[in-house]
N, C-alpha and C positions, 0 to 999 in steps of 0.2 A: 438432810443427807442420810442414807442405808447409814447403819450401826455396823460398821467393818469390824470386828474383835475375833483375837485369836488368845485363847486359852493357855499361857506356860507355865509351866510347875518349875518351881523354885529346884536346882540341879547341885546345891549347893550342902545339902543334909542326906541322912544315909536313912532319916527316915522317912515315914508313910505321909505324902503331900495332905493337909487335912482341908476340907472346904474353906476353913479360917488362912489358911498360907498360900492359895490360891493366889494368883495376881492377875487380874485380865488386861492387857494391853493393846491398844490400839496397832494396827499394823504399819507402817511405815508410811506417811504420807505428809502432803501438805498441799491441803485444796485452796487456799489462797496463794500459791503458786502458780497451780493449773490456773487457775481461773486471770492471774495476772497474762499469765502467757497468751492464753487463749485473746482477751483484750487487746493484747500486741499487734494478732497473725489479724485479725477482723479489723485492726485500724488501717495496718499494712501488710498486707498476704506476704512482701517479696523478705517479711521476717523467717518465714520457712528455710526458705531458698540460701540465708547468712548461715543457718546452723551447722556446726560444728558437731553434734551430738545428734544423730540419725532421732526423730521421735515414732513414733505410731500410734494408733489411740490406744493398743495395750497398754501403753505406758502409763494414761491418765488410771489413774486410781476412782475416781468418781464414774460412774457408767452415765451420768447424763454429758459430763464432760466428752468421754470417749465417743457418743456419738457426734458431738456438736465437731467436734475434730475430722471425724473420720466426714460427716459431709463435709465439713470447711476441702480439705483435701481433694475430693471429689467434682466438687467446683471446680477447683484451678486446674484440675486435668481436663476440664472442657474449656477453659482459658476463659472462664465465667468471674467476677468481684463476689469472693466471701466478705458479705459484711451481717448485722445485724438482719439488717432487711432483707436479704437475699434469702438468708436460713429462716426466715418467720417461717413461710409456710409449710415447711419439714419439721416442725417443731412446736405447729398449734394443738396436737393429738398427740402430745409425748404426756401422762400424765405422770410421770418422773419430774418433768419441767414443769407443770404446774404446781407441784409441791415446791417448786422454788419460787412459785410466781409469775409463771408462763413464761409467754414468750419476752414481756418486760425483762426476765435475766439475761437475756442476750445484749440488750441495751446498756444493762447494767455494767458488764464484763466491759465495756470501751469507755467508763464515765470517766475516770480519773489518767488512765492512760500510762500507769506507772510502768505496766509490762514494757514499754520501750524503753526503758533507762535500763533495760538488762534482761533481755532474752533469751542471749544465750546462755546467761547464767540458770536463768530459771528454766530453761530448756536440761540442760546437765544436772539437776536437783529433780526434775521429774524422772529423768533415766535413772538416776543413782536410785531413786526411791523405788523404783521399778524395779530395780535388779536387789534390792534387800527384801521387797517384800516375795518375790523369787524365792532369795533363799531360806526365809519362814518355811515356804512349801514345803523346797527340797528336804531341811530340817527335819519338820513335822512328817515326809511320808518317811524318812528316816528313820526316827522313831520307833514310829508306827510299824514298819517294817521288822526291826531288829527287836520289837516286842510280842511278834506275833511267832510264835513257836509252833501255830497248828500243823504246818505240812513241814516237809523236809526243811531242816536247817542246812543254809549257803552260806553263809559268812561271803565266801569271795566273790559271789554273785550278787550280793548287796553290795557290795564294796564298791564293784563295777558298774552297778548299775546308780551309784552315789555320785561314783564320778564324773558319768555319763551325764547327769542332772546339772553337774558343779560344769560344764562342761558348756553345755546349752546354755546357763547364767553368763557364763564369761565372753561368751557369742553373743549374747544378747539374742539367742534364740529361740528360749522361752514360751518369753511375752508373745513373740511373732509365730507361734507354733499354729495358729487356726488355721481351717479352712481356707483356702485361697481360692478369689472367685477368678472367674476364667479371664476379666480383662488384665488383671495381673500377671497369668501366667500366660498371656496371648502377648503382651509387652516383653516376657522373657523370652521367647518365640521369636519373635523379628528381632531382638539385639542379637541373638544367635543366628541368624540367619544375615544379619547384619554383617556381625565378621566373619563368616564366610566369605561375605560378596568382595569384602574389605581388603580379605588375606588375597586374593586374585581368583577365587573362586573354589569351594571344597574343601578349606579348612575352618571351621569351626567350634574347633575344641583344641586340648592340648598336645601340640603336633610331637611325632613319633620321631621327627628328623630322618623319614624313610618315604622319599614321597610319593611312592605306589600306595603303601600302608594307608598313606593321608590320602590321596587321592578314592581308595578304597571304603575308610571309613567314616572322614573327614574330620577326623583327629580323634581323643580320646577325650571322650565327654567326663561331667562329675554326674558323679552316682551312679557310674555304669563299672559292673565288675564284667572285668577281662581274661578269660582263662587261658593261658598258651600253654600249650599241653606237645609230648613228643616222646620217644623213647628216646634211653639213653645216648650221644654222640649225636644228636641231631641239631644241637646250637642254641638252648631254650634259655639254658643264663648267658650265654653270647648275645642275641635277642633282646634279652630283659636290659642289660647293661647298657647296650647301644642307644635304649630306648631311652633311658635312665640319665643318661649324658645327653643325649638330645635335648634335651625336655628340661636339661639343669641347665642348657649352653646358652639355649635360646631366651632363658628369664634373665642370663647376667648380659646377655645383649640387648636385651628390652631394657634393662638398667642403664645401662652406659651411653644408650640410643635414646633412648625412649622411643613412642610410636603410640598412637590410638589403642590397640591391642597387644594384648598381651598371652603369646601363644604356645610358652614354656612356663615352667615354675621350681621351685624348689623340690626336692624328689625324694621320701624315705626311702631306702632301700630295707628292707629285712633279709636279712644274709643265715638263715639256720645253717645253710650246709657249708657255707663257705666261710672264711675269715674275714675281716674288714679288710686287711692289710692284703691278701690274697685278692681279691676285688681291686682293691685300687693298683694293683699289680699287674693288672688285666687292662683295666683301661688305659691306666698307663701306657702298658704295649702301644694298644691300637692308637693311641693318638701319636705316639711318634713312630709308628708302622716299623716295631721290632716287636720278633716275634718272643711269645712271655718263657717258653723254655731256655730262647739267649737272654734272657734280661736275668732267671732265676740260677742261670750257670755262670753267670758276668762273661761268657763268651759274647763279649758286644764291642766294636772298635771308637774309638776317639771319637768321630763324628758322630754314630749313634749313641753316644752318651750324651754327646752334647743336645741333639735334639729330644731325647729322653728328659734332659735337665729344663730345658724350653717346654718343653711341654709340660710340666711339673709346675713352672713359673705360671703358666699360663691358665692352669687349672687349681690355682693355690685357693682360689675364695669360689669354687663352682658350689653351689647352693644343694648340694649332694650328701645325704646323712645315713651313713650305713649303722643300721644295729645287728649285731652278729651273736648277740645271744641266742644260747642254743636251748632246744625243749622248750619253746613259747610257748603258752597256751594263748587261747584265741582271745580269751579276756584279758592278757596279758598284754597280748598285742597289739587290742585298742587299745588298752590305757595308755602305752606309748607313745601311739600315733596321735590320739589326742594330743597331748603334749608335745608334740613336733608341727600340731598343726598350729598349738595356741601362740606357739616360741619364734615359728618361722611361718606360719602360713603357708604348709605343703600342700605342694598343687600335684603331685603325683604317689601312689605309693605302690611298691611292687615288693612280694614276698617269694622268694625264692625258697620252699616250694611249698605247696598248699599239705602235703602228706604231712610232713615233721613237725607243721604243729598239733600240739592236743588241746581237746575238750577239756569240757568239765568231768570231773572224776566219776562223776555215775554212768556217763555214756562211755567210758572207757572202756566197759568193756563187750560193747559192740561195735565196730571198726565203721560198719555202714553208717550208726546212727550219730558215731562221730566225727566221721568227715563231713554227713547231713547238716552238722551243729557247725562245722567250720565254714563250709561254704555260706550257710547264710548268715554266719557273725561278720564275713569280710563283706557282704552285699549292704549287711546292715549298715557295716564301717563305711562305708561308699556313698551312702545314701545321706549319713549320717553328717560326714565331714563336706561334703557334698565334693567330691575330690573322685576322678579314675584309679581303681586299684586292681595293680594285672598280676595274678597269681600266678606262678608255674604249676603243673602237675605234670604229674606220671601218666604214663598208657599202662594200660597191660600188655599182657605177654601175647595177648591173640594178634596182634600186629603182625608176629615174627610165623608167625604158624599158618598168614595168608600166603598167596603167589603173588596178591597185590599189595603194597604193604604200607600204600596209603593210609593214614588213619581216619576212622569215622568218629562219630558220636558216643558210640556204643563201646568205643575202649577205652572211655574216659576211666581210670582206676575206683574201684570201689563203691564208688555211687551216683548216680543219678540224679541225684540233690544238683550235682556241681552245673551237670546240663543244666538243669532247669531254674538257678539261683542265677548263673551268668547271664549277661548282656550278651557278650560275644564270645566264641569259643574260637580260636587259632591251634592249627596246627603246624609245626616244620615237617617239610620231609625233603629231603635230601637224596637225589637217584644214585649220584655217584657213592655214597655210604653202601648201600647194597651191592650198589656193583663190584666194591672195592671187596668186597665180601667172597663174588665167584669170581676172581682172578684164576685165571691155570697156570701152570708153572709156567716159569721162564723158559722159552725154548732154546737150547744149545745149538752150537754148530752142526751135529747129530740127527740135530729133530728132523721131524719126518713132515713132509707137505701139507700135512692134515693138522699138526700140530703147530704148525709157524701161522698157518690162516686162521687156528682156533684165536690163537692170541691176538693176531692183527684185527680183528673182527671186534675182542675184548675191548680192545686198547681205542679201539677208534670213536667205541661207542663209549666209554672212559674220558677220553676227552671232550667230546659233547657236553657231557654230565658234569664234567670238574666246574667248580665252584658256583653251581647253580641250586639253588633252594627254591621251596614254594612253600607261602602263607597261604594254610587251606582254610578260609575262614567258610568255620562250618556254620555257624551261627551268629547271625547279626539282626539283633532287634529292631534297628530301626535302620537297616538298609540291607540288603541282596546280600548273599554270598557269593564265594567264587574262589579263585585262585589269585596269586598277586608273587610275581617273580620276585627273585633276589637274587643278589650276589653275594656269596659265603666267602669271604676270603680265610681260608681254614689256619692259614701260617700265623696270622695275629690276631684269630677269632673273631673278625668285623664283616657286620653284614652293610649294604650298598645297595640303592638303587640301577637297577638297570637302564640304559640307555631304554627309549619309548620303541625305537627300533628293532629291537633285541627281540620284542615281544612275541612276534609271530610262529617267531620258529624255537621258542622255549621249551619244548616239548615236552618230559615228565620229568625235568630237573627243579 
């Protein structure tokens, strides 16, 4: 067997480690474990298939082991018998296995048989031993890191990036971090395509509970970051929230239901600019369809309390987690999310808004280079958690300085990063918002025939426009852009699919 030893110095004395206090310790393992398990899966493959404890061959600590595994595996995905015999010939030019004895160790691993009297246990002792000698690494680059002073000192970016380590270990993601060869990820491919076909066709990812949205982008995938971007009054934490509750309704119905798929999840929300209690104020409204001005003035009657207190009942356990700390920074913000994903396995997260977080303290005091740092710390987070995360931002002001006042690409706030780090970029825009803008006076009994038709003219094309929205999704990675109707209900801030009808004649609402 390779000489696995990792070096630790005694942490115990304030003095200098001397060659004599040294201790070299073997890394965490135990090859008459693997080697019983292995004799298990080779007597009877369908020992895989009982475990309790996910393995992979990272896990074996022996590298002749991790091969013999990894074909054994490979086998039973062609519906082929892993035995002794089947692996000789993958296995007579390993000269790793001839330092054991050739292909006779294969023989050997089935002689006595004992891996079946407990597999799964010694299946759970290869993982446990996997994930300690894990955190040896994370340790050691540790260390390593917080000893090396040559470039600028981060403290908090060690820290973060510590966690990030301790993070991967507790995922058990690690060990599984290699290379993935294309049948692995061609198998990931058709389960997603899978439920699409499942959902009734177009959904396959985590639905928006908007089914233009879904039908448009066929749900919100993990690791894709979502920008919804708008000027002020155009509906973007309206949007987010709706989305946010969608997405938390639909996992406690997959709960209660169950069903093959599962096509909501538990949802962070980050709230910089708003309150927790303000948020849930808002939803509130919209699920008992009272509007949040009469809910905040208690101008609301007897029956709309009552369905305010029903809906309250109704949404007492929604898998919905608002943090409302204000001045995050981005490293800040994964570590949170982290730990919302390790505690609840969040399937969703949405940060209200991408501007109010900050960098790290050296980029601060470039605005470009630190929204550049924010948007790929939330792509990173996306990739990372492997979870959709839909950011709001800002436009600029050139919006309001066109005649058309559609938003593009190009007014995304600040930088450029954000286009080119998102998956998909959304925008609202809202006709009736501007139009409600060139209203002309009221006309009096007085007014004059030019001035009663100016209004009637206003008014008509006004009501066309009333509670009509459009998703301008400007960029979409892995499907068309285009437009995608809604209905803004503006009185209790809820958006609404439109009848399929509606469509034709939706014009620039």
């Amino acid at each position: 067997m390779p000489d696995n030893t990792v070096l630790l110095r005694p942490s115990d004395s304030n003095e200098s480690a001397s060659p004599e206090r040294e201790q070299t310790r073997a890394l965490p393992s135990n090859l008459e474990a693997e080697a019983a398990f292995l004799g298990a899966v080779l007597i009877d493959n369908k020992v895989i298939e009982e475990l309790q404890t996910p393995i992979s061959p990272g896990h074996f600590h022996e590298p002749v082991h991790q091969r013999i595994y990894e074909r054994v595996l490979k086998l039973i995905e062609r519906n082929s018998i892993a035995t002794p015999v089947t692996l000789k010939p993958y296995f007579e030019q390993d000269e790793a296995l001839k330092a054991l004895g050739g292909t006779v160790y294969l023989a050997k691993l089935t002689a006595d048989g004992q891996g079946l009297l407990a597999p799964r246990e010694l299946a759970g002792q290869i993982y446990d031993l996997a994930l300690l000698r894990e955190l040896v690494s994370v340790g050691r680059n540790l260390v390593e890191g917080a000893l090396d002073t040559s470039d600028e000192v981060a403290p908090m970016e060690q820290i973060a990036k510590a966690e990030a380590s301790l993070f991967q270990v507790a995922e058990g993601a690690t060990t599984g971090s290699q290379a993935e060869d294309f049948r692995t990820a061609s198998i990931a491919a058709l389960k997603m395509a899978e439920a699409a076909m499942n959902s009734g066709g177009g959904l396959s990812g985590k639905t928006t509970g908007l089914e233009v949205i879904d039908d448009k982008t066929a749900g919100l995938h993990g690791s894709d970051l979502i920008i919804l971007a708008g000027r002020p009054g155009m509906g973007k934490t309206s949007l987010a929230t709706n989305i946010a509750f969608n997405c938390a309704e639909a996992h406690m119905e997959w709960q209660r239901e169950g069903g093959a798929y599962n096509y909501g999840g538990p949802v962070a929300f980050f709230s910089l600019e708003m309150s927790a209690d303000q948020l849930a104020t808002r939803i509130l409204a919209e699920q008992a369809e009272i509007t949040s001005e009469a809910l905040r003035s208690g101008k609301i009657t007897r029956d709309e309390f009552q369905k305010l207190s029903f809906a309250s009942q109704r949404l007492a356990e929604l898998p919905l987690y608002i943090d409302d700390t204000p001045a995050l920074t981005i490293a800040a913000l994964r570590t949170r999310a982290r730990r919302l994903k390790r505690r609840h396995d969040i399937g969703l997260i949405v940060v209200d808004y991408l501007q109010l977080l900050q960098g790290a303290g050296r980029a601060s005091d470039n605005r470009v280079n630190e929204i550049s740092e924010i948007s790929r710390g939330l792509k990173t987070l996306a990739k990372e958690l492997n979870v959709p995360v839909i950011a709001l931002s800002q436009l600029s002001r050139a919006v309001e300085q066109r005649e058309d006042k559609r938003p593009m690409l190009s007014d995304l706030r600040e930088s450029g990063s954000i286009e080119q780090d998102a998956d998909m970029v959304w925008f609202i825009y809202r006709g009736d918002y501007y139009h409600e803008a060139l209203r002309p006076d009221m006309p009096g009994p007085e007014s004059s025939p030019d001035v009663l038709e100016k209004y009637r003219i206003w008014e008509e094309r006004y009501l066309e426009l009333r509670n009509r929205a459009t998703l301008i999704v400007a960029k979409q990675r892995h499907g068309s852009t285009g437009n995608v109707p809604l209905h803004f209900h503006s009185e209790i801030t809820k958006f609404t699919s439109p009848a399929k009808r509606d469509y034709s004649d939706w014009g620039e609402g």
